[in-house]
N, C-alpha and C positions, 0 to 999 in steps of 0.2 A: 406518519409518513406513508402507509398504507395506501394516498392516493395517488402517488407517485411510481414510477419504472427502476428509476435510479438513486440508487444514495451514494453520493460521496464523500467517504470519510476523510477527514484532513485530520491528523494530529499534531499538538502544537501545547512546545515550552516553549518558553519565554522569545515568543515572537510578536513582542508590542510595535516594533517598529516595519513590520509587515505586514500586520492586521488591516490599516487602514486599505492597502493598495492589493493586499489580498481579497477582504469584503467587496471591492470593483468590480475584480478580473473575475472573480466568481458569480457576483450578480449578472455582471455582461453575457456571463456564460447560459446560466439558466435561462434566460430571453431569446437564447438562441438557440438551446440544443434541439437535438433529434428526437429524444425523448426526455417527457417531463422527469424533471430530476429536483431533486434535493441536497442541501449539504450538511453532512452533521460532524460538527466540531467536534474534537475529543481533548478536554485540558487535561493537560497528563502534570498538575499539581504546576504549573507556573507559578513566578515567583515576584513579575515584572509588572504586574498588572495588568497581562495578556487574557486573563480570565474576564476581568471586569468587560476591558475591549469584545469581547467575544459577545458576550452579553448584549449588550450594547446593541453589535449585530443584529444579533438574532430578534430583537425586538425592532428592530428596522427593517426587517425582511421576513417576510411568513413563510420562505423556504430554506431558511436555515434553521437549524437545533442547535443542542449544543448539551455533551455531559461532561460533568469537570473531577478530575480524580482531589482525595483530600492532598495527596504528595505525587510528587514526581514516581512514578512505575515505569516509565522504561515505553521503545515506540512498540515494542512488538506485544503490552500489556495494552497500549492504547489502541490498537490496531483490531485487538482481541473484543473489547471492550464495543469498539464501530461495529464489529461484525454481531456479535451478541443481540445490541440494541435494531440493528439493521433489518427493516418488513417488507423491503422490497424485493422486486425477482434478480434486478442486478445489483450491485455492489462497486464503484470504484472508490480508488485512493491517488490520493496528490500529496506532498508534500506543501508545509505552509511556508518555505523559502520561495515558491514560484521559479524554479530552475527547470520547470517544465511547467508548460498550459495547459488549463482545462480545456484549451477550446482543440487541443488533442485528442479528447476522447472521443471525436468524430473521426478520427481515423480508426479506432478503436473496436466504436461499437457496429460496424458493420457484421463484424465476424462473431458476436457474442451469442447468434443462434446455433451456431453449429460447432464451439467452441464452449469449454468448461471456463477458459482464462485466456482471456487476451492482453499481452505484457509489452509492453515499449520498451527498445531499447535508444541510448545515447546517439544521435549522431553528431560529430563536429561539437563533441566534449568542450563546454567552457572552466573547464576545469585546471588548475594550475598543475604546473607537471608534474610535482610531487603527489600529488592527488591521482591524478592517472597513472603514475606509474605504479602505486599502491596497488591502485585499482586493476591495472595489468597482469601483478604478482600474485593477486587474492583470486582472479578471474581462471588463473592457470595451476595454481594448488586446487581449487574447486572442481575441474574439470577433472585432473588426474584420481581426486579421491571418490567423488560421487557422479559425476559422468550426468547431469541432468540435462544437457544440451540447453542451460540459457545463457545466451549472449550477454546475457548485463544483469544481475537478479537484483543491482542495487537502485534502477532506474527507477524513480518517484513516479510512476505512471502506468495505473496497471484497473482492469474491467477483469470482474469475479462474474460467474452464476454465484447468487446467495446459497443456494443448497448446498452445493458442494463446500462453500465456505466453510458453514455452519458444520461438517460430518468432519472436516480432517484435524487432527492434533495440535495442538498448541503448546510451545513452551518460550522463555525465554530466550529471544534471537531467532525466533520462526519468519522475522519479515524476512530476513535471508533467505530463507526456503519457501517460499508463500506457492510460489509456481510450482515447485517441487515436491509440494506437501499436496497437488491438487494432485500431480502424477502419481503418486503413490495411489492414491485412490482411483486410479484408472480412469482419470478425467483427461480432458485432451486441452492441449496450450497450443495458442496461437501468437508470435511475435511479430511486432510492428517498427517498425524504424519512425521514431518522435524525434522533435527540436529539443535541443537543450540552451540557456539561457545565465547569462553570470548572475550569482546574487546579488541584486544592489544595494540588500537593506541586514540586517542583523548579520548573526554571528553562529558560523558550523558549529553542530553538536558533536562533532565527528574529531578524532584525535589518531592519533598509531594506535594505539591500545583498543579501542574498538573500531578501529579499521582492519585491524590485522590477526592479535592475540585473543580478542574473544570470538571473529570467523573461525577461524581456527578451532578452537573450543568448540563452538557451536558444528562445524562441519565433522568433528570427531560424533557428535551426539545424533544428527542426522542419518550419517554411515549406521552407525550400531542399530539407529530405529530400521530403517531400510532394510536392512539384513533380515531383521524378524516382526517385520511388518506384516498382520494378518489379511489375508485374501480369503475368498470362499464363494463357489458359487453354487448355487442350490439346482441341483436335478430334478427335485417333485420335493413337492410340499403337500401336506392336510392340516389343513387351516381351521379354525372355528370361521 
């Protein structure tokens, strides 16, 4: 991936009935972007034959990869996993339901020079009401407890610097803080208003329970890192 600008990491359970019209939207993309880009899959243990399809891909395309976990880990171990493998200087992510375009991240990457992370928020939500209203509740407990000023931190469409990627903390449920984990490190976020788009093909991985009770969870562990997050900036040094 070295001869590339960009990598985009997709991660993806059992998204068999996606994959074909995902493999499209994303080739059409690379033919067109800004800068030469790449896309590298991450199978996070699929169970649907989504891995095989993947495969498939990547051998019909020489800018797609593709690592497949042995079991299901969870998106923010798959997320973890892109970033790790990831040799380029940028870095995005998309989800593999297509409820947001790649051909987005040309709004995107204007800003990725003078920016740490450039993050998409929702506009004109095709989401069912239950879903946004979730989304309204989770949005304004977030605010109250950790104050990170983003407008949408759950929007599937977001441009990394890889450096700073690679330097900030990782745990489980970090894709909730992805933008937040860059601020900690005194990197600078930039937000964009993106289309969003109804799913047509498979099925949310998303429930109450990890819409609500593990943010939740998860924004208690963010708070506590935040608080005693180490800073330091060096005055003089003597070096070898």
């Amino acid at each position: 991936m070295k001869k590339f600008e960009l990598t985009i990491i997709v991660p993806v359970y059992n998204e068999i009935e996606n994959l074909p019209r995902l493999g499209a939207v994303l080739r059409n993309y690379l033919d067109r972007a800004s800068r030469k880009s790449c896309v590298l899959f991450v199978d996070d243990g699929s169970t649907d034959g989504s891995g095989s399809a993947i495969h498939k891909l990547c051998r019909e395309e020489e800018r797609f990869f593709c690592i497949s976990f042995r079991q299901n880990r969870g998106l923010s171990t798959a997320i973890k996993a892109g970033i790790d493998y990831c040799d380029t200087p940028i870095l995005g992510y998309i989800d593999a339901d297509l409820q947001t375009t790649p051909e987005d991240f040309e709004l995107l990457l204007p800003f990725i020079e003078e920016y740490d992370a450039v993050v998409g928020y929702r506009t004109k939500r095709k989401d069912s009401w239950s879903k946004k209203i979730q989304s309204k509740i989770a949005n304004a407990i977030r605010r109250c407890m950790i104050d990170d000023g983003i407008i949408d931190t759950g929007c599937p469409l977001k441009l990394f610097r890889t450096d700073i990627c690679k330097k900030i903390p990782f745990f489980d449920g970090m894709h909730r803080f992805w933008a937040a984990l860059v601020l900690l490190e005194n990197g600078r976020v930039k937000q964009v208003p993106v289309r969003h788009f109804e799913r047509i093909a498979g099925k949310s991985k998303f429930n109450f329970f990890n819409r609500s009770i593990r943010p939740l969870q998860d924004m208690l562990a963010f708070r506590w890192m935040k608080n005693r997050y180490i800073h330091y900036v060096f005055v003089s040094e003597i070096l070898p």
